[in-house]
C-alpha positions as CSV (number, residue, x, y, z in Angstrom):
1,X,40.2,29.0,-66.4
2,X,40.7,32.8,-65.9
3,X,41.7,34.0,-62.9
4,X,38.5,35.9,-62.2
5,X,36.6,32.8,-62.8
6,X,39.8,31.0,-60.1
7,X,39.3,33.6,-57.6
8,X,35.2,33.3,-57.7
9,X,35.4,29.3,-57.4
10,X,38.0,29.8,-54.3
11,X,35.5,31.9,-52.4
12,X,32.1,29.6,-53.5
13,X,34.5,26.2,-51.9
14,X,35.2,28.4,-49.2
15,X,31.8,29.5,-48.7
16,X,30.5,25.5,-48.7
17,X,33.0,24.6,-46.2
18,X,32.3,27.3,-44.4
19,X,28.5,26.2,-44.2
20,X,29.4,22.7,-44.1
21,X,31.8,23.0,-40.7
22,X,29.0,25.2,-39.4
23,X,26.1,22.5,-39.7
24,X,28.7,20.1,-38.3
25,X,29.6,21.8,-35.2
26,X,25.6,22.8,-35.1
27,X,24.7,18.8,-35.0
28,X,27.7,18.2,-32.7
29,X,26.3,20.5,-30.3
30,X,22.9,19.2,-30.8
31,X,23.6,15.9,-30.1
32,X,26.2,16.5,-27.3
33,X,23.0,18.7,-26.0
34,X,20.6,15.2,-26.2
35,X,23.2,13.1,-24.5
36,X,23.2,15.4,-21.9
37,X,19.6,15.9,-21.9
38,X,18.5,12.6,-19.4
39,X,15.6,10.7,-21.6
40,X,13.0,11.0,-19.1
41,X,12.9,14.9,-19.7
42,X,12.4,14.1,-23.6
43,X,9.3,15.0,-25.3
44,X,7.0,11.6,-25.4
45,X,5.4,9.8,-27.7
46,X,2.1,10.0,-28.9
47,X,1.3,6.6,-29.0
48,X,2.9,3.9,-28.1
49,X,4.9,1.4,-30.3
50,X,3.9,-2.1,-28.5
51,X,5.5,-5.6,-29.2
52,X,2.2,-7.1,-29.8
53,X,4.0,-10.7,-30.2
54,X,6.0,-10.4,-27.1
55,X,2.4,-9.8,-25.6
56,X,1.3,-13.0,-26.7
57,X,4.5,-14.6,-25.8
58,X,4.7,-13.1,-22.1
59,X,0.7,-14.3,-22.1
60,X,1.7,-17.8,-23.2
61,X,4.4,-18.4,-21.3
62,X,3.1,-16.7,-18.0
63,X,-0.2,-18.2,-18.5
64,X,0.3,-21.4,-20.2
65,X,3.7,-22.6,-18.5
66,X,2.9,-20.8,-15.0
67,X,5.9,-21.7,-12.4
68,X,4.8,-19.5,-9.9
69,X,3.0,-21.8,-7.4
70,X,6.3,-24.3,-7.1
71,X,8.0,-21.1,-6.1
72,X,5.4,-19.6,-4.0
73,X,5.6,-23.2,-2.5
74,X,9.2,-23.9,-2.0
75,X,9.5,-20.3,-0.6
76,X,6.4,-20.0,2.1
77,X,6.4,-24.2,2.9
78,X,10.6,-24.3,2.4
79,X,12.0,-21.4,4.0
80,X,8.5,-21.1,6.4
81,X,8.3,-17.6,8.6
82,X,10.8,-14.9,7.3
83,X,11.1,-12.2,10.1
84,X,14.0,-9.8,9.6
85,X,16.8,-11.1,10.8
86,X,16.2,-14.4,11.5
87,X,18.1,-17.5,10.5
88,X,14.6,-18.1,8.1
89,X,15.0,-15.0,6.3
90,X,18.7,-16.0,5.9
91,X,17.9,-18.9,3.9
92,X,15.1,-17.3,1.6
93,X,18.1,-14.7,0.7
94,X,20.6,-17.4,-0.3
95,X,17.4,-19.2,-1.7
96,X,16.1,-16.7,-4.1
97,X,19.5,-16.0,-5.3
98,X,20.2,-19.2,-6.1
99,X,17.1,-19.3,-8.0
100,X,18.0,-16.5,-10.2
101,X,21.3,-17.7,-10.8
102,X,19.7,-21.0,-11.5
103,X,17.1,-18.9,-14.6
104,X,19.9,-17.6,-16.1
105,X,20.0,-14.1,-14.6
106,X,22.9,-12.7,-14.2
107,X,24.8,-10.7,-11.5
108,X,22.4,-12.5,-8.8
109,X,23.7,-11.5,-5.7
110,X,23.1,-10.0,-1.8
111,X,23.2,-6.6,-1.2
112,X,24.0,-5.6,2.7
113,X,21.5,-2.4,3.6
114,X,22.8,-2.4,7.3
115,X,22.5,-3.1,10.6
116,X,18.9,-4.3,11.7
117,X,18.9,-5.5,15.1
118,X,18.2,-8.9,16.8
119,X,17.9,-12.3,15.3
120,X,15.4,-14.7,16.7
121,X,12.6,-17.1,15.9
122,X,9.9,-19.2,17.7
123,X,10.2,-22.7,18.9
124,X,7.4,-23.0,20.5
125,X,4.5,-21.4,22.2
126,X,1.3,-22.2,24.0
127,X,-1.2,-21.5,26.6
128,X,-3.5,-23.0,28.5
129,X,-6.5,-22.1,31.3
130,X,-6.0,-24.6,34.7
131,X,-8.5,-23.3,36.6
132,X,-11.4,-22.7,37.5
133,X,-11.8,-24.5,34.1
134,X,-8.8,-26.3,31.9
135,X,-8.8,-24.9,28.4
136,X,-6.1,-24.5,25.7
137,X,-6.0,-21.1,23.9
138,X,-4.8,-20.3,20.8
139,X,-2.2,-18.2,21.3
140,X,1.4,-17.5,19.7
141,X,4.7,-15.5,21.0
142,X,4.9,-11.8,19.6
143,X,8.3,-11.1,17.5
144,X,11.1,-10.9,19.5
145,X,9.6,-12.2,23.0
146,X,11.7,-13.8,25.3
147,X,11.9,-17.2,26.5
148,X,10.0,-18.2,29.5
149,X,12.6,-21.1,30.4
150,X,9.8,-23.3,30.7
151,X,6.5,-23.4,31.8
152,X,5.1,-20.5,34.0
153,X,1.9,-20.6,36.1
154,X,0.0,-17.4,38.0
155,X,-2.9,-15.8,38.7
156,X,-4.2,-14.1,35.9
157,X,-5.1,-10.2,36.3
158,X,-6.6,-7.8,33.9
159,X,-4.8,-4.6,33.9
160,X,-6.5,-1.4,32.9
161,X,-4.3,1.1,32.2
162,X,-4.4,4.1,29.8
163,X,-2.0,6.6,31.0
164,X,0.6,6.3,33.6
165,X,-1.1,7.8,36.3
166,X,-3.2,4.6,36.2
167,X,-0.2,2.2,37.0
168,X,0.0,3.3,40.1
169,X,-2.8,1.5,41.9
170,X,-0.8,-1.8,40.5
171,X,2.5,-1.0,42.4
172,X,2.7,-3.6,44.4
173,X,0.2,-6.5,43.2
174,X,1.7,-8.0,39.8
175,X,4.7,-10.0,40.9
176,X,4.0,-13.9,39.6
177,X,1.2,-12.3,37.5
178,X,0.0,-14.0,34.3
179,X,-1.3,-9.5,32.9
180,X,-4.0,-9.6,30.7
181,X,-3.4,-6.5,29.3
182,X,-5.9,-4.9,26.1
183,X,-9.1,-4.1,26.0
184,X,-12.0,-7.1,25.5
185,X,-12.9,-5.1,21.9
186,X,-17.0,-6.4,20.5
187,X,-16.7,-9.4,18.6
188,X,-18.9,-8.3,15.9
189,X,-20.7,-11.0,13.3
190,X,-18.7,-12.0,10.2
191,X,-21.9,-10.3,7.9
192,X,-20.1,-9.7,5.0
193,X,-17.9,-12.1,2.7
194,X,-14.0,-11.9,4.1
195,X,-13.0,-12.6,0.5
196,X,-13.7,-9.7,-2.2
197,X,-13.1,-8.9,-5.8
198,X,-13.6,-5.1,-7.0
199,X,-16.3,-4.6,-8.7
200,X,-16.8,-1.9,-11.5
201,X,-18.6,0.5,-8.8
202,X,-15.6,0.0,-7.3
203,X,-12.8,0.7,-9.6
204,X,-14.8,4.0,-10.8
205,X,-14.4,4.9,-7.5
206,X,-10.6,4.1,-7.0
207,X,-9.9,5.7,-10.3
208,X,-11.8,9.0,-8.4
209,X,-8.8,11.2,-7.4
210,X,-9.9,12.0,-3.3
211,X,-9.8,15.7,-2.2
212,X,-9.3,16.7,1.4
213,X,-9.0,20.8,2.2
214,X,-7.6,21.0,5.4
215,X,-5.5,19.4,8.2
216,X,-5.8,15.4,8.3
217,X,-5.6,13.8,11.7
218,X,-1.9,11.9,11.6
219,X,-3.7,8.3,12.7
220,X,0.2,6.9,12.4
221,X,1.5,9.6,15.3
222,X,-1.2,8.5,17.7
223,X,-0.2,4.5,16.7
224,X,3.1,5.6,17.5
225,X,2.4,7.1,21.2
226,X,0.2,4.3,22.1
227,X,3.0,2.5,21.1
228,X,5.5,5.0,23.7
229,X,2.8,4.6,26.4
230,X,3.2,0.7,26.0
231,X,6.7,0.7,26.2
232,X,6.5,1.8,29.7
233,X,4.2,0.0,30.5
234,X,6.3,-3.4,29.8
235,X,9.0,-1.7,31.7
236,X,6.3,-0.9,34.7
237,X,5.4,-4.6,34.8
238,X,9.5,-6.2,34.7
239,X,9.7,-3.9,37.3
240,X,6.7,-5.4,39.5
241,X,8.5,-8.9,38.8
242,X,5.1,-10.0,36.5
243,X,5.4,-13.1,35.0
244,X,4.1,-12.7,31.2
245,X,2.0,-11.1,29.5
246,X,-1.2,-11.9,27.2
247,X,-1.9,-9.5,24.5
248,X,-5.7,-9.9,22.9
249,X,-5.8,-10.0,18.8
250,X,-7.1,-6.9,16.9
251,X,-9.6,-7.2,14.8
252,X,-9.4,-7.4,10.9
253,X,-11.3,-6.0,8.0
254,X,-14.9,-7.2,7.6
255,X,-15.0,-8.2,11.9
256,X,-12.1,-11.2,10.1
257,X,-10.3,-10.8,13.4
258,X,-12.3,-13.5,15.3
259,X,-12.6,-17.6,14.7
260,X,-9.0,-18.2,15.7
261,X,-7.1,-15.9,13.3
262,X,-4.8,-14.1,15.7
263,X,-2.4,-10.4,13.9
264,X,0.9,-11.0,15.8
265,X,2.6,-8.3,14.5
266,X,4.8,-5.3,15.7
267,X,1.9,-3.0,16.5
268,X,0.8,-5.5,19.3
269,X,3.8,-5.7,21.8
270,X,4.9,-3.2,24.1
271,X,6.5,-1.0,22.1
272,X,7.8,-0.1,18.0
273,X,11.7,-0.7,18.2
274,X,11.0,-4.0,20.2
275,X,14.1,-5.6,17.2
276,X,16.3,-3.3,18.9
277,X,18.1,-4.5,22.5
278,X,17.6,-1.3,24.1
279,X,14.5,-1.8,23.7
280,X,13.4,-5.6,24.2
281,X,10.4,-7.0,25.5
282,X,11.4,-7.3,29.1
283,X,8.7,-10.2,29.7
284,X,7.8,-13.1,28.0
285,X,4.7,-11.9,25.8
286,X,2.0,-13.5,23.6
287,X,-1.0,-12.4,21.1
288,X,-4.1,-14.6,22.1
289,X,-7.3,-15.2,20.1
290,X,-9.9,-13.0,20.9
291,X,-12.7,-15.6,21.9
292,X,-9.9,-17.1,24.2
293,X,-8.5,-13.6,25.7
294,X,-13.1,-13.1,26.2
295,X,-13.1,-16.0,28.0
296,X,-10.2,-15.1,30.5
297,X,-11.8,-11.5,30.8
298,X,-15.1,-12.0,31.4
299,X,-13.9,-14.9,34.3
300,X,-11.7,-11.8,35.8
301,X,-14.6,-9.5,35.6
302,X,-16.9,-11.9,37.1
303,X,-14.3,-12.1,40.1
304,X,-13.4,-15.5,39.6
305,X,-10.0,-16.3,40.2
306,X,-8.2,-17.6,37.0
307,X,-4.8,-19.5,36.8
308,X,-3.3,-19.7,33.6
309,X,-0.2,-21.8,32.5
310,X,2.3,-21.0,29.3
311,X,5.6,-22.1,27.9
312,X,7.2,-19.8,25.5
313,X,9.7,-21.4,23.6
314,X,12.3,-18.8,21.4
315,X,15.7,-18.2,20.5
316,X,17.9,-15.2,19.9
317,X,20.3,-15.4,17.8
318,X,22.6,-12.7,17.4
319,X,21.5,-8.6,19.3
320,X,23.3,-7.0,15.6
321,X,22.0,-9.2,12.3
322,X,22.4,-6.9,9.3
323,X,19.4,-7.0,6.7
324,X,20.3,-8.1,3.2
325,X,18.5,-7.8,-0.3
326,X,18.6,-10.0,-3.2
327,X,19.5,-8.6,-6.6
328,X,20.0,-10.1,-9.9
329,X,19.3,-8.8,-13.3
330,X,18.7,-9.2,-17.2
331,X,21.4,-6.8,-18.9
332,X,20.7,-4.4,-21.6
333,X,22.0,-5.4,-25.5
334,X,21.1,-1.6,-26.9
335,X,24.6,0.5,-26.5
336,X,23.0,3.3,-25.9
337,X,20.6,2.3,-23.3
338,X,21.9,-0.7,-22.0
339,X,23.2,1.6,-19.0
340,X,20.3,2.3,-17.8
341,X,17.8,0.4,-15.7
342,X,14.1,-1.0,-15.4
343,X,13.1,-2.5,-11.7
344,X,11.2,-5.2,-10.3
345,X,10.5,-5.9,-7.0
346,X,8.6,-7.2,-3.7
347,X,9.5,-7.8,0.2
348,X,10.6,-11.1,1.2
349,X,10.9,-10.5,5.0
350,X,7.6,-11.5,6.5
351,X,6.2,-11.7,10.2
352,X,6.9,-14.8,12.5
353,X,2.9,-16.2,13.2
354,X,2.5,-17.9,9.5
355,X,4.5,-18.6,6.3
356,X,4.3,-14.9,5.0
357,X,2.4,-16.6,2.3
358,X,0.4,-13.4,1.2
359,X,2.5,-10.5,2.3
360,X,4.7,-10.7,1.0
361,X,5.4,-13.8,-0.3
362,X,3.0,-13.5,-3.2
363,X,4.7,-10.1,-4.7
364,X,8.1,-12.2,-4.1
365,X,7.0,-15.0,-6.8
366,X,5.3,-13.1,-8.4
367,X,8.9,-10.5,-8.9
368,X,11.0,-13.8,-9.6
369,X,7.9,-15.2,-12.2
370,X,8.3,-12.1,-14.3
371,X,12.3,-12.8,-14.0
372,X,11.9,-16.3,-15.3
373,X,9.2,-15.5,-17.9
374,X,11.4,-12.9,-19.7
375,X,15.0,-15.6,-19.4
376,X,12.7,-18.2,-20.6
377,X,11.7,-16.0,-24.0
378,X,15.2,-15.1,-23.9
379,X,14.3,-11.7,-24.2
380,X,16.7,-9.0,-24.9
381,X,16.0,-5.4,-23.0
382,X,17.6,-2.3,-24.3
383,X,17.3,-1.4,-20.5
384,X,18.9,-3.4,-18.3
385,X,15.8,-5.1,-16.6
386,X,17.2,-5.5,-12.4
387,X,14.7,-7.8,-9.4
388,X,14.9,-6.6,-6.0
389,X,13.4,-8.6,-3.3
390,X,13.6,-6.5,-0.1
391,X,14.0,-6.9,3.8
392,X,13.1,-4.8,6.8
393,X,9.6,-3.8,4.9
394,X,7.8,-4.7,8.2
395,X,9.3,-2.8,10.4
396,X,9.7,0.6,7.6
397,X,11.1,-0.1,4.5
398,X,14.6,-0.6,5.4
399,X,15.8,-2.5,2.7
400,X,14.5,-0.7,-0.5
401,X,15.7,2.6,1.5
402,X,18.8,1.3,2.4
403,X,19.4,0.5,-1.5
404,X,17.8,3.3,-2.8
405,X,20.0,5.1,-0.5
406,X,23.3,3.7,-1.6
407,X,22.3,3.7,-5.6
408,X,20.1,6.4,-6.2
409,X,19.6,9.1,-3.1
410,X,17.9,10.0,0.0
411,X,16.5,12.7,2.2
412,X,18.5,13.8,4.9
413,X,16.2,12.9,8.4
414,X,16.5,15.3,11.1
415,X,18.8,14.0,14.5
416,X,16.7,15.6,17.1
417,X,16.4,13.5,20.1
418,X,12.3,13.8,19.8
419,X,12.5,12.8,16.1
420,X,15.3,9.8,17.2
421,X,12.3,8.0,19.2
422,X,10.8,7.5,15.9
423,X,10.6,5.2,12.9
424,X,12.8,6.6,10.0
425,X,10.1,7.1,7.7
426,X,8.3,9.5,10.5
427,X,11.1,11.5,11.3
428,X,11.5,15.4,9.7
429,X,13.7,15.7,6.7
430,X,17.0,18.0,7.2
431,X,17.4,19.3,3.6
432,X,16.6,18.6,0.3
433,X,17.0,15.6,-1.2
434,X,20.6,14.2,-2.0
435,X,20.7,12.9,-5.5
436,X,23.4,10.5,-6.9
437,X,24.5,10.0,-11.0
438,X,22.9,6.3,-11.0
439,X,19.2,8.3,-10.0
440,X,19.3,9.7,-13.4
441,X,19.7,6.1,-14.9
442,X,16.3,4.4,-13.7
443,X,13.4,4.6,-15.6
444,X,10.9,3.1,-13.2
445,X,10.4,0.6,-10.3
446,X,7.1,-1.8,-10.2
447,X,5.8,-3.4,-7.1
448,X,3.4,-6.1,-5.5
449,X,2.5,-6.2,-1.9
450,X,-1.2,-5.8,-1.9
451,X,-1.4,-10.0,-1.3
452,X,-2.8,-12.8,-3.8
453,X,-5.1,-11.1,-5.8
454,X,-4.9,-10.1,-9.7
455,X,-3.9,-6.7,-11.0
456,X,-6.6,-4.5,-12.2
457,X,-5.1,-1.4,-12.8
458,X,-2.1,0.7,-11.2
459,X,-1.8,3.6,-8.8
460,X,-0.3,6.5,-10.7
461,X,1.0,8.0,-7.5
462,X,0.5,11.6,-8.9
463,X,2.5,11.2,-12.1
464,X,0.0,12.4,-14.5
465,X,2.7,12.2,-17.2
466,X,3.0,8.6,-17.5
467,X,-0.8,7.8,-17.0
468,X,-1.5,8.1,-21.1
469,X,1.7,5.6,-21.6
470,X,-0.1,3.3,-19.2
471,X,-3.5,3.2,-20.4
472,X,-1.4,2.3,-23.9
473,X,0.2,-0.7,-22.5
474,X,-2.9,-1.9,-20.8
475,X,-5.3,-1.8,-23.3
476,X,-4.7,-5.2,-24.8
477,X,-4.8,-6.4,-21.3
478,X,-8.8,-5.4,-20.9
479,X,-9.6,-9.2,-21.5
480,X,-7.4,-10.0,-18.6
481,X,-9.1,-7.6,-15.8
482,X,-7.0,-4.8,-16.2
483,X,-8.6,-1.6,-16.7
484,X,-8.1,1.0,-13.9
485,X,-5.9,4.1,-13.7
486,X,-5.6,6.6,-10.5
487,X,-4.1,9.5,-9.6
488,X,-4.0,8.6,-6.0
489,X,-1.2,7.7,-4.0
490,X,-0.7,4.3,-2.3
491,X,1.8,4.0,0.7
492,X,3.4,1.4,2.8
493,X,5.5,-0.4,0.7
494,X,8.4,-0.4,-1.1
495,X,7.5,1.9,-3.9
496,X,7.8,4.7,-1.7
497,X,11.1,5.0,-1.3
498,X,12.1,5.1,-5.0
499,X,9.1,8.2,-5.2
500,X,10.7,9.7,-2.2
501,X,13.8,10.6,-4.1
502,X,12.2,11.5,-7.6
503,X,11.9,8.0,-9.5
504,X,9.4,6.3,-10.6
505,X,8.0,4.2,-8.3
506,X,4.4,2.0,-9.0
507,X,2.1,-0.2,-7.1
508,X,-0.4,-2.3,-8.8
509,X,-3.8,-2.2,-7.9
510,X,-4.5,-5.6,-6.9
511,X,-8.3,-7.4,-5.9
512,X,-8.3,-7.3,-2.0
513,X,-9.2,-10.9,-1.8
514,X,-9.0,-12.1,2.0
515,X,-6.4,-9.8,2.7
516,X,-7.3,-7.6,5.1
517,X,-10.1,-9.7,6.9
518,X,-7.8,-12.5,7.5
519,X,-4.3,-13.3,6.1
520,X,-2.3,-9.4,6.5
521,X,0.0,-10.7,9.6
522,X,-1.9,-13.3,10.7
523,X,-1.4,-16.6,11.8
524,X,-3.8,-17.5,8.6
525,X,-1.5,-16.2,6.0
526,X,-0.1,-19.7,4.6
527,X,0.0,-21.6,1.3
528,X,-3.9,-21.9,1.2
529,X,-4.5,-18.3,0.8
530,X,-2.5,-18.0,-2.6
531,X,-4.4,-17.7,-5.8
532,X,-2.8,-19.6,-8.5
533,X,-4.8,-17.8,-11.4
534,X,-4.5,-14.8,-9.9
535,X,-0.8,-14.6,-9.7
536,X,0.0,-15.8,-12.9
537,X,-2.0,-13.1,-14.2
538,X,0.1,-10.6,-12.1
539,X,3.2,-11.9,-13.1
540,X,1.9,-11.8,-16.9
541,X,0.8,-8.1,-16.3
542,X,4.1,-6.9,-14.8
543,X,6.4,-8.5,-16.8
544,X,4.8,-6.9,-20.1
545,X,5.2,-3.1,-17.6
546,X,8.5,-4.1,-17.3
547,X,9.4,-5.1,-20.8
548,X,7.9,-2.0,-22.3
549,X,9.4,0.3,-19.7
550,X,12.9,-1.6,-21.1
551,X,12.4,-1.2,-24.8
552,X,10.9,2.0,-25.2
553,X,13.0,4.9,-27.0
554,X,12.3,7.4,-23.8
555,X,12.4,6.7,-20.4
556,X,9.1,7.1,-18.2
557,X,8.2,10.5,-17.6
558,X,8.6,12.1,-13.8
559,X,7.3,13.7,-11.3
560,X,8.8,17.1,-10.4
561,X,11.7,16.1,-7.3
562,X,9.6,16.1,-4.4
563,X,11.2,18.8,-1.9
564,X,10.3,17.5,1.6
565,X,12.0,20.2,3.2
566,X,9.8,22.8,2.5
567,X,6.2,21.1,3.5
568,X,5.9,22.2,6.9
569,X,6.3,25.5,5.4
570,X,3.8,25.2,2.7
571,X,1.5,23.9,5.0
572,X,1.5,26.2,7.6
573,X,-1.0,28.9,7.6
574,X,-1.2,32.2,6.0
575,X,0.3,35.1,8.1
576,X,-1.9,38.4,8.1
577,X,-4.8,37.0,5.7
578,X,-7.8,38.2,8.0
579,X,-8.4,42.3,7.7
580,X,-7.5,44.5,10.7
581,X,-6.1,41.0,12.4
582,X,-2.4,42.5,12.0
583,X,-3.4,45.7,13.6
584,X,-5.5,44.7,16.5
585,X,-2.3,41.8,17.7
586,X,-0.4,45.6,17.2
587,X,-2.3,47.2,19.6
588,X,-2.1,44.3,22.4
589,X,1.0,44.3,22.3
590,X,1.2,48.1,23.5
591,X,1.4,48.7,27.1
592,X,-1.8,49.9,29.2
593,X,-2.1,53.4,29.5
């Protein structure tokens, strides 16, 4: 070879490694640029690739070898009322994670999410009429009442009081008083079925995004000064030396509230942080069926002296329980994705009047079915595919905050005293939201709490993103009822605090069944309301939502990160809009001349 020829081959090598080490560092940047790139911001799919066989194996084993009534069984007839931080809710912690231990999940554990308040539970309760008439009522203790120590007997008085200025014509006259106090509400005919399924009129109207210009009245701020008012109003009445109080049942949807279902819930006693010992019910205090508490009233009205007899039997059992979740998972098998995380969950706590049966006891069986269907195909997720069954939810969400807090982020609440007096998820945030590295790991959380009924669709909650992904996964699920997507947002439950801090976070639409009339923290909600069919089909439907969000290449699209901070600011009206407005408040402010 000539030297020329040498010197040309030298420079064309040169040149091809040259191009070669500049592709390589090109790709390396490239992919360094993807990893860092979290999956959710990816570009999607246009269509779905779907399992169809796992389908039909989640279909057959779900629908086929259903398990979900032995748990729903075992949990609301076992472990019976599950108020936070009672010995009951104890024992359906250790229970269900025991249970997930026992399907082969692993990691199953019990995640502390705080301090909650008191422990306690009822004994017993009742309540009778001994004159003019004897009569026994039906009639239970509210959460977190105190004992009577034994029977108590007085007069009964009806106490009409709306403001405080109205207590003070009963200074004076309550001590030894049995205090009706609540007012006699109509007892309306039961004219419409108390059970209901959605009809297709229906869904096209939940799938209808609402739109509402303007200011909306703040319905929960009003509940939450009643709630103030009452507060001193059980202080008014320890201090007159009363001896109990008798609280009359609200009403329920389609007139449900009547025929001896009592709602003995939080909203009902004599004020919100009742859990709390600064703030305990000072008398012993019960929720009374509303043809009973007519009865009592109408005697009172009437001027007929009434004495009335009850016996309220609880126990407290500790003024600082901490509230606990259960978690357990299925892990990942794909290297790459096995890091990150699909979630499942529901609310085990429930109120004290029932077995929590519907709410939430039916989105807790319904979490640990889809855990049991996926170990029993032996599936294996790229995601890692993680339950959580959550406590607190009754009185706001604590225990899917308090983890979402400690994994994923939160919203800094303001610490003004006026904003102190309320609930944590009423209080004004104090900055932006505070993000940590596991937030960018979750693809998505899915939740039941709507009661027994079967999914038919699934609230969007403003992600228009994922709503073509949805309608992918549910169209072979058409035969099975499930059809309906919606913008709309659905609140009060434990969705929302994933959403509040930029994940994911679903809630199935569900058919309403009984659950508002009768069953939603009532002394009805037991066994007898669950569904079998219908939660098998639930469980069938979320486990195949969860197995896709696990295997798919991306993660589920988001939502921009919701800035809380800045909505009193957005909301509040536009300064100088009106012409000649900004000149005339000018010219009142100069001085007369």
């Amino acid at each position: 070879m000539s030297s020329h020829r040498l010197v040309l081959s030298t420079f064309a090598i040169v040149l091809c490694l040259s191009f070669s080490v500049s592709a390589a560092e090109k790709k390396s940047k490239a992919a360094k640029a993807d990893e860092a790139q979290p999956l959710y911001e990816m570009a999607q799919p246009t269509t779905e690739n779907l399992d169809y066989t796992m389908y039909q194996r989640i279909r057959d084993e779900g629908l086929a070898h259903s398990h979900v009534m032995e748990f729903a069984s075992a949990l609301a007839d076992g472990s019976g009322p599950r108020l936070t931080g009672s010995p009951n809710l104890k024992r359906a912690n250790e229970w269900t994670r025991d249970q997930f231990g026992a399907m082969g999940c692993s990691n199953a554990h019990l995640e502390d999410w705080g301090e909650f308040g008191m422990g306690w539970r009822q004994l017993n309760t009742w309540v009778r009429m001994s004159a003019p008439d004897t009569a026994v009522f039906i009639a239970q203790a509210l959460p977190w009442s105190p004992s009577s120590h034994g029977p108590i007997n007085g007069r009964a008085v009806w106490m009409d009081a709306k403001d405080e200025k109205d207590l003070e014509k009963y200074k004076g006259k309550l001590s030894g008083k049995i205090v009706l106090f609540g007012e006699m509400r109509e007892v309306k005919t039961v004219d419409k079925a108390l059970f209901e399924r959605r009809d297709e009129a229906n869904l096209k109207q939940l799938a209808e995004y609402p739109v509402h210009v303007g200011q909306q009245e703040d319905s929960f701020q009003t509940f939450i000064k009643r709630l103030e008012f009452r507060e001193k109003v059980g202080q008014f009445l320890a201090a007159e030396h009363a001896a109990g109080i008798v609280v009359p049942s609200r009403d329920g949807r389609n007139n449900g509230g009547s025929g001896g279902t009592i709602f003995d819930d939080g909203g009902s006693g004599m004020g919100w942080f009742t859990y709390k010992r600064e703030h305990a019910e000072a008398l012993p205090i019960v929720v009374m069926a509303i043809e009973n508490y007519g009865r009592i009233y109408r005697l009172l009205k009437a001027n007929v002296p009434v004495t009335v007899e009850m016996d309220v039997e609880t126990e407290f059992t500790g003024d600082h329980e901490h509230g606990f979740d259960t978690i357990a998972e299925i892990p990942g098998t794909d290297p790459k994705l096995k890091d990150e995380v699909v979630m499942v969950g529901g609310h085990l706590d429930s109120w004290a009047s029932a077995t929590g049966a519907t709410d939430n006891g039916a989105g807790t069986v319904v979490a640990m079915e889809v855990m049991r269907i996926l170990n029993a195909l032996k599936v294996e997720p790229r995601r890692t595919i993680r339950v959580g069954l959550w406590t607190g939810e009754e009185q706001g969400e604590f225990g899917s905050y308090g983890y979402v807090k400690q994994h994923f982020g939160f919203v800094p609440l303001s610490t003004a005293p006026d904003q102190l007096k309320l609930p944590d998820f009423m209080r004004k945030p104090a900055g932006a939201v505070q993000l940590k590295p596991e937030q960018q790991k979750i693809s998505g959380y899915f939740n039941v709490d709507n009661g027994s009924g079967k999914i038919r669709g699934i609230y969007l909650q403003e992600n228009a993103s994922v709503g073509p992904i949805f309608e992918h996964w549910m169209e072979p699920l058409k035969d099975l009822g499930v059809s309906t997507l919606t913008m709309r947002n659905t609140g009060g439950t434990d969705h929302e605090a994933f959403d509040s801090v930029g994940v994911p976070g679903f809630q199935f639409i569900q058919d309403p069944l009984d659950y508002g009339s009768r069953t939603h923290h009532s002394n009805m909600d037991t066994y007898e309301r669950l569904q079998p069919d219908d939660l098998a089909q639930a469980a069938v439907v979320e486990a195949i939502f969860v197995y896709n969000t696990a295997m798919r290449e991306q993660m589920l699209p988001r939502k921009p990160l919701p800035r809380p901070e800045l909505e009193e600011r957005r909301k509040a009206a536009l300064k100088n809009v009106m012409p000649g407005a900004e000149a005339a408040a000018e010219e009142m402010k100069k001085p007369e001349n």
